[in-house]
C-alpha positions as a printed Julia matrix, in Angstrom:
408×3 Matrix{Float64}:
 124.3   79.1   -18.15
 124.84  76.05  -15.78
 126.89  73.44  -17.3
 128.43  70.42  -15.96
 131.97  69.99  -16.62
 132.82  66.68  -16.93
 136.37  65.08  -18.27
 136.31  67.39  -21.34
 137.51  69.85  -18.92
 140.99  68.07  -18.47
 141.83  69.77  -21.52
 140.33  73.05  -23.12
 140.79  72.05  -26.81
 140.12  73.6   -30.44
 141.46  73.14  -33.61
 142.96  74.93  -36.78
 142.38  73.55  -40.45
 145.59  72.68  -42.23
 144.74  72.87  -46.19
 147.08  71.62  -49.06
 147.47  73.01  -52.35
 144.2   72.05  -53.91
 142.37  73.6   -50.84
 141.43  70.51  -49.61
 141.8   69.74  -45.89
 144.83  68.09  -44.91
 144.28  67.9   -40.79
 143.83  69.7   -37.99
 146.3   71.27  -35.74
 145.03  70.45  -31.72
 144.65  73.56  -29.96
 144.88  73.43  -26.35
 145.55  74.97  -23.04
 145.0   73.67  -19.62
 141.56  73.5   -17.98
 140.84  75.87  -15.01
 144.2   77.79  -16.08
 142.78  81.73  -16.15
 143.17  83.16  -19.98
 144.7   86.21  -18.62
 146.87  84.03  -16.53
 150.56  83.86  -17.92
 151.14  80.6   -19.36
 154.56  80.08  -18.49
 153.17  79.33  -14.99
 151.22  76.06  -16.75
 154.31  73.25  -17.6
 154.12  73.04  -21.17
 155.52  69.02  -20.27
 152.34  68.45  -18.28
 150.3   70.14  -21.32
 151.32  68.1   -24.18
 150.72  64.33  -21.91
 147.21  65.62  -21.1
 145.89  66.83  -24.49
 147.58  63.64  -26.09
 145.95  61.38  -23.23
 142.8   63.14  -22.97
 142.57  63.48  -26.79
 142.88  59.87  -27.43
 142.33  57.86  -24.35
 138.93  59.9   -23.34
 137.51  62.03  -25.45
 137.9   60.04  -28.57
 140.04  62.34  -31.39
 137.4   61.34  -34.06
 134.98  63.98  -32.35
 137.18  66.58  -33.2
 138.74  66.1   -36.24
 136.72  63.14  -38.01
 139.39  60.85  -39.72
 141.74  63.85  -40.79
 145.11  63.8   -39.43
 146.06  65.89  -36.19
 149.02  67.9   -35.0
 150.07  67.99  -31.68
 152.9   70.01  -30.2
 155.69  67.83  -28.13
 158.0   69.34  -25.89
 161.51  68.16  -25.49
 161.12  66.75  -22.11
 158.54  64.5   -23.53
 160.54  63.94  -26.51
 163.61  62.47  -24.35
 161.3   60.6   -21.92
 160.03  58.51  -24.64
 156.27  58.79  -23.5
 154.33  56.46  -25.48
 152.15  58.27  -27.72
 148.17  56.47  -27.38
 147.77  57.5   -31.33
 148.5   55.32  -34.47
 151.28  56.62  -36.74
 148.37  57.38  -39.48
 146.87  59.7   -37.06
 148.77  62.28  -35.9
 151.85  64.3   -37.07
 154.29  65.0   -34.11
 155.33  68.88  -33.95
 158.83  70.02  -32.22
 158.4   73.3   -30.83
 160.46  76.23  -32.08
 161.77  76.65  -28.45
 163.98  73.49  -27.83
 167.52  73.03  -27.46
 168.99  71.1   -30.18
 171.69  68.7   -29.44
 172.28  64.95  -29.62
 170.02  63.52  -27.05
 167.1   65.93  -29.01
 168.04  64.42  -32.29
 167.77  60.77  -30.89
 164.99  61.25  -29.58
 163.61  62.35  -32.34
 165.07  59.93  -34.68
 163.44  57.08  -31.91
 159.97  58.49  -32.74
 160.49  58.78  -36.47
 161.91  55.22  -36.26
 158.28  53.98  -34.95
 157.05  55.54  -38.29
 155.53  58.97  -36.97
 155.66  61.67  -38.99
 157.77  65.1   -37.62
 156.82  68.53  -38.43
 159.41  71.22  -37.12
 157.25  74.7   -35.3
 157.68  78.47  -36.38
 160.87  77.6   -38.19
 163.6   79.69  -38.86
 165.85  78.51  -40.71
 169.9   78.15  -39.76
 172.68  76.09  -40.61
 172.81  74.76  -37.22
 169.6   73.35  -37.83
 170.23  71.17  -40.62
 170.53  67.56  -38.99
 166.79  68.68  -37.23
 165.73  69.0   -41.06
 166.88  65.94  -42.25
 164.5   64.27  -39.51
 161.62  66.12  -40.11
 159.2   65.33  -42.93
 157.04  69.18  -42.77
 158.9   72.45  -41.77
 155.89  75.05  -41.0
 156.95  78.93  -41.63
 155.29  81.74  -39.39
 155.08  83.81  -42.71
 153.72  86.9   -40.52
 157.45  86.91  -38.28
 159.07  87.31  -41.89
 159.34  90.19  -44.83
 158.39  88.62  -48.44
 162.33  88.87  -48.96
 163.27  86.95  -46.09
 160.16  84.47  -46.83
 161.49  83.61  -50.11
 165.09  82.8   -48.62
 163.59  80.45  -46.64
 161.68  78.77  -48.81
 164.98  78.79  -51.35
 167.08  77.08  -48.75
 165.05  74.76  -47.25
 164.12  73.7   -50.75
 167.21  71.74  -50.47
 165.9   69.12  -48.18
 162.88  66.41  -48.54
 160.37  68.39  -46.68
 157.15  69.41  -47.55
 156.28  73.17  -46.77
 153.63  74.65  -44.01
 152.99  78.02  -44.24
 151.45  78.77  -40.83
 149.73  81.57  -39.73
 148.19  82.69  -43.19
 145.52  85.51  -41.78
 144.7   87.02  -45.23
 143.87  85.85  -48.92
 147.17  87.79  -50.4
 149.31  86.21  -47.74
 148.1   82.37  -48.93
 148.57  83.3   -52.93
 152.09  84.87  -51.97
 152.52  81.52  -50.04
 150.75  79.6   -52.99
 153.41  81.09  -55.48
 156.16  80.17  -53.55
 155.49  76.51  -53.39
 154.36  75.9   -50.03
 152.63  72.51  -49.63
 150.31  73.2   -47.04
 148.79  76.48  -45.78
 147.06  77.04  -41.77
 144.96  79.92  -40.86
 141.55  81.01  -41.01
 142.26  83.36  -44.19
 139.33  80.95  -46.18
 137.0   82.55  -43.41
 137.11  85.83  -45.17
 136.01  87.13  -48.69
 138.16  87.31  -52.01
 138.99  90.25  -53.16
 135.58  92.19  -54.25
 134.58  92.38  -57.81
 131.84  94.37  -59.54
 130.69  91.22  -61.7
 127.06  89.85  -60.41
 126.39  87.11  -58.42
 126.09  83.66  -60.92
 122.66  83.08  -61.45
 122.7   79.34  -59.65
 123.95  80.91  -56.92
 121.55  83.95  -57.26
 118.63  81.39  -57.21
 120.24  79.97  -54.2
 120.34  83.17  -52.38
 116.59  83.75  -53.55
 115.67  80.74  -51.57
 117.61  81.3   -48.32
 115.33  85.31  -48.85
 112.26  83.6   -49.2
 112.93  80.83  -46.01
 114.14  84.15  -43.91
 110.68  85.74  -44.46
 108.61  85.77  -41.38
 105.13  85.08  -42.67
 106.56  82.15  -44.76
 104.14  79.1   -44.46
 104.8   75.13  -44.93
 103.19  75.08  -48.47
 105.96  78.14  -49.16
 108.63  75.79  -47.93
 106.61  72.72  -49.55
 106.45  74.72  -53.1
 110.32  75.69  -53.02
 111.62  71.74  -52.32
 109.4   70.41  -54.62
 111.31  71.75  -57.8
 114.76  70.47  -56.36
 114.05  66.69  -56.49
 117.91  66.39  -55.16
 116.5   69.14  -51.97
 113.83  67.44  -50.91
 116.38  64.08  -50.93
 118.98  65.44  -49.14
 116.48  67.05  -46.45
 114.48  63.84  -45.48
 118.38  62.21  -45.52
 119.32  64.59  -42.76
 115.25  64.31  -40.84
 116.53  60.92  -40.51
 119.92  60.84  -39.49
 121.77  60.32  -36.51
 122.76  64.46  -36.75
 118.81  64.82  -35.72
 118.49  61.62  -33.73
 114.77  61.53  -33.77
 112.92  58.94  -32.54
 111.15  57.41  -35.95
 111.7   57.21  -39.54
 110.92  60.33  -40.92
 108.79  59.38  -44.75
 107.79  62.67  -45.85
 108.72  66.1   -45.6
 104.94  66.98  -44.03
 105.38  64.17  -41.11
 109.19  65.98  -40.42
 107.16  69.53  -40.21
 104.64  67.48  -37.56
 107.21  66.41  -35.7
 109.79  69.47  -35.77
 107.4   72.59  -36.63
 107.47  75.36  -39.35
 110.57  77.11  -36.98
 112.9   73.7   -37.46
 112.46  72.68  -41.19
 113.2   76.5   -42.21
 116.06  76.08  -40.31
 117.47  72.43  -41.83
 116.32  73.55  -45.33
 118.36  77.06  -45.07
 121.64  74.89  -43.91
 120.55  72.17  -47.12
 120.82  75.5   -49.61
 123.57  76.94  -48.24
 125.41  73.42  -48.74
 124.42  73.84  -52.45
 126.36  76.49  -52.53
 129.65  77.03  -54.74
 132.37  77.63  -52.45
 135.85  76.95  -51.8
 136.9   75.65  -48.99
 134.44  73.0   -48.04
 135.37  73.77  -44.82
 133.77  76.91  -44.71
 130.48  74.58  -44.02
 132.61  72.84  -41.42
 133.15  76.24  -39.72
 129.9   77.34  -39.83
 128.0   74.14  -38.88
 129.71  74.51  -35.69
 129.37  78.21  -35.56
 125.82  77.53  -35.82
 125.47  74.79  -33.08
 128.11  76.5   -30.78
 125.9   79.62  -31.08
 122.58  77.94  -30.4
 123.75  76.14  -27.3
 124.99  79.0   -25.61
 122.35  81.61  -26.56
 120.58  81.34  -23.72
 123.45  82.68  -21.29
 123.92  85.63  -23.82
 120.1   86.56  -23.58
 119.52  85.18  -27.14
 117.08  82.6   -28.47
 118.41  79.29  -29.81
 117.25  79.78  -33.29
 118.76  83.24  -33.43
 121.8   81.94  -31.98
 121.53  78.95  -34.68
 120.93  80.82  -38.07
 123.67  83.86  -36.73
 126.29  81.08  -36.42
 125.0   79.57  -39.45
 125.26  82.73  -41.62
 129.04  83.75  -40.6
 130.85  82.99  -43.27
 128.36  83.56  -46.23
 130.3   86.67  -47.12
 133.43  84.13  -47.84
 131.2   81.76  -49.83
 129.47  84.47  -52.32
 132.8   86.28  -52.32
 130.53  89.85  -50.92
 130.38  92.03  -48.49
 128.43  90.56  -45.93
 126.16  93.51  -45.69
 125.91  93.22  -49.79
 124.27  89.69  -48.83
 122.79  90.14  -45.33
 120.46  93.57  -45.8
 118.3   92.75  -48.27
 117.24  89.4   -46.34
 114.39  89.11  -44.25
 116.74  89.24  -40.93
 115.76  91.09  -37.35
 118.11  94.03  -36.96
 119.48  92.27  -34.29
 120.73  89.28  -36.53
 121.99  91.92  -39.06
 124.02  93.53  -36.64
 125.61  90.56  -35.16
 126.56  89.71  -38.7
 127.66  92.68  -40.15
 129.28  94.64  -37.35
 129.39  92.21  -34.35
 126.68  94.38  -32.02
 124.4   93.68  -29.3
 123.86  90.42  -27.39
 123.82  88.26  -30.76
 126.91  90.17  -32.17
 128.98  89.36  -28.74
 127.99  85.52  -28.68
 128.71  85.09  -32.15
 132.26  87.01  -31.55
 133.1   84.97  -28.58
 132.43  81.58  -30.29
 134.46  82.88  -33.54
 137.41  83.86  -30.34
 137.07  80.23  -29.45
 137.06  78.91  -32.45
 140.09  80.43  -33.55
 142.52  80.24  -30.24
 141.99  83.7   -29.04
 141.23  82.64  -25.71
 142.82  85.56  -24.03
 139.77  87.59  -25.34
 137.12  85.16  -23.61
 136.31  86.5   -19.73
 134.6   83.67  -17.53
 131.53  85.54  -17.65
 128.85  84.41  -18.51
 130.69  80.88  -19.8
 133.75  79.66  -18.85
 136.63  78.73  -21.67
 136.06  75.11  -20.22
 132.04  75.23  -20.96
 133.15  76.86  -24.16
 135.42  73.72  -24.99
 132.46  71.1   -23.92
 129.99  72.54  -26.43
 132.76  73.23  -29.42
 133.66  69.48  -28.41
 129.91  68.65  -28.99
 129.5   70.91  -32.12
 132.49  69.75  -33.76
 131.15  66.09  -33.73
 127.68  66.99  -34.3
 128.97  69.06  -37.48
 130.61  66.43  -39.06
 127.76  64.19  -38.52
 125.34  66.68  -40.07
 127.62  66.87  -43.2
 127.3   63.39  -43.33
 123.71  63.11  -43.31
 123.83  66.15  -46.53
């Protein structure tokens, strides 16, 4: 794949969802890590001082934070050396929660320094914390202490959350990989919960699938089926008045960027073909969909896009790319297996594998953008894409999926 790099590449940047108690999203911590800096490289060669002014900077002065994270609130990592300098910060106080890494010394010039910021109204969040006496006057400055609840036992957990009970804080509990670790979390009063443990399924249950989602799941069958024709497609929209509305809403929005008002389902099959309204109507019924988190759409909107724009260098078609992305996290939506929802679908073998086990050419692509996606950038090689091509189209993806959502 040849890509320019252009500014993006100042800063190779993600992010991870932040969710509150009512599994809504709450913002977006800013992944990040220096462009052109190797992922097998060790990072203590890359000054974590010179890290935190470029993803702030680049985040907000070029690349425009609203790309990323829409107008959620973001957390960015500051290091004491940029704490004491007194940097300004290019972000309004309602955008961005300021996070003091578990690392730094504390002592009086920290504590000013951070009493300077939180005097100019930004919120502090204290990193990994772990909690000591010592630490108090930090806690009485900070308005979110975030837990790593996999570096404690469920014992040691619950002292935490006992002592630092004590203070005006709200709760993180970071690093929540698993549906039993959030309901642990949940029952012991955290406030907010990060981690991609909404990406996987609830626990399994014999009970069958609701029968609005089953009819759901009918639909996405019959769109998968190869010899599927326009009046097929036509026929299926036609009995969801609120479908067909939301379908010629996204033909014409600025997700799609077409060239003309689009005033009929037919003209958007002239002007797209048979391949791209199965596509857009598969994404519509999947949004239909009963599922908890919302951002589970997020995630696989940009799944979906990432996938389809780097296909190519993985030997993969677009539209493979596109409905493999697009299909990741149906497993966590139906609450199944995904081979329980995946086999009896209309799907090449290639697209099943890739889905169910990860294989072949589809099955790496769609791994490597989920590695992205999540931070795991030490398991990305520079072949065939670089982590800084990887950031431009997650960059692209991210702002194209929250203008798709938009549009349905």
């Amino acid at each position: 794949m040849t890509q320019t790099t252009n500014s993006a590449s100042a800063v190779v940047i993600a992010r991870q969802p932040v969710f509150d108690r009512h599994y809504q999203i709450y913002g977006y911590e800013l992944l990040f890590r220096a462009a052109g800096h190797h992922p097998k490289a060790d990072l203590s060669l890359f000054s974590a001082d010179v890290a935190t002014s470029r993803v702030i900077n680049y985040a907000f002065l070029e690349l425009g934070i609203d790309r990323v994270i829409g107008k959620h609130i973001a957390f960015i990592n500051l290091t004491r050396s940029f704490i004491l300098n007194d940097e300004p910060i290019p972000a309004s106080q309602d955008k961005v929660i300021l996070e003091v890494l578990e690392n730094i010394d504390v002592d009086s010039e920290l504590l000013e320094g951070i009493r300077r910021l939180k005097q100019q109204g930004y919120l502090i969040a204290l990193d990994d914390f772990v909690y000591h006496e010592s630490m108090k006057p930090l806690i009485e400055l900070a308005s979110i202490v975030k837990v790593d609840v996999l570096d404690l036992d469920e014992d040691t957990l619950r002292e935490h959350v006992a002592e630092l009970r004590q203070y005006d804080v709200k709760l993180l509990a970071e690093k929540v990989e698993t549906l039993t670790d959030y309901q642990f979390c949940y029952e012991l009063g955290f406030d907010y919960f990060q981690g991609f443990f909404f990406c996987r399924p609830d626990v399994i249950h014999d009970s069958p699938i609701p029968d609005n989602q089953l009819v759901l799941l009918q639909i996405i069958q019959k769109l998968q089926e190869p010899d599927v024709e326009f009046k097929d497609i036509e026929l299926l929209i036609s009995k969801d008045a609120g479908l067909s509305y939301k379908l010629l809403r996204l033909l014409n929005s600025a997700a799609l960027s077409l060239p003309r008002q689009i005033n009929s389902i037919r003209e958007g099959l002239v002007i797209l073909g048979l391949k791209a309204i199965k596509t857009w109507t598969t994404l519509i019924v999947m949004s239909e969909i009963d599922y908890q988190p919302k951002e589970l759409l997020d995630c696989s909107l940009i799944r979906a896009k990432m996938c389809e724009s780097l296909a190519a260098a993985y030997d993969c078609s677009a539209e493979s790319g596109f409905l493999v992305g697009l299909f990741s996290t149906i497993d966590a939506m139906l609450d199944r297996p995904m081979a329980t929802i995946i086999d009896p679908l209309p799907l090449s073998e290639a697209t099943k594998q890739a889905l169910n086990s990860k294989r072949g050419d589809l099955g790496s692509l769609l791994q490597h953008v989920i590695y992205y996606e999540q931070g795991q950038w030490d398991e990305i090689s520079d072949e065939p894409i670089t982590l800084e091509q990887f950031s431009d189209v997650y960059i692209d993806a991210a702002e194209w999926a929250l203008k798709t959502k938009q549009a349905i």
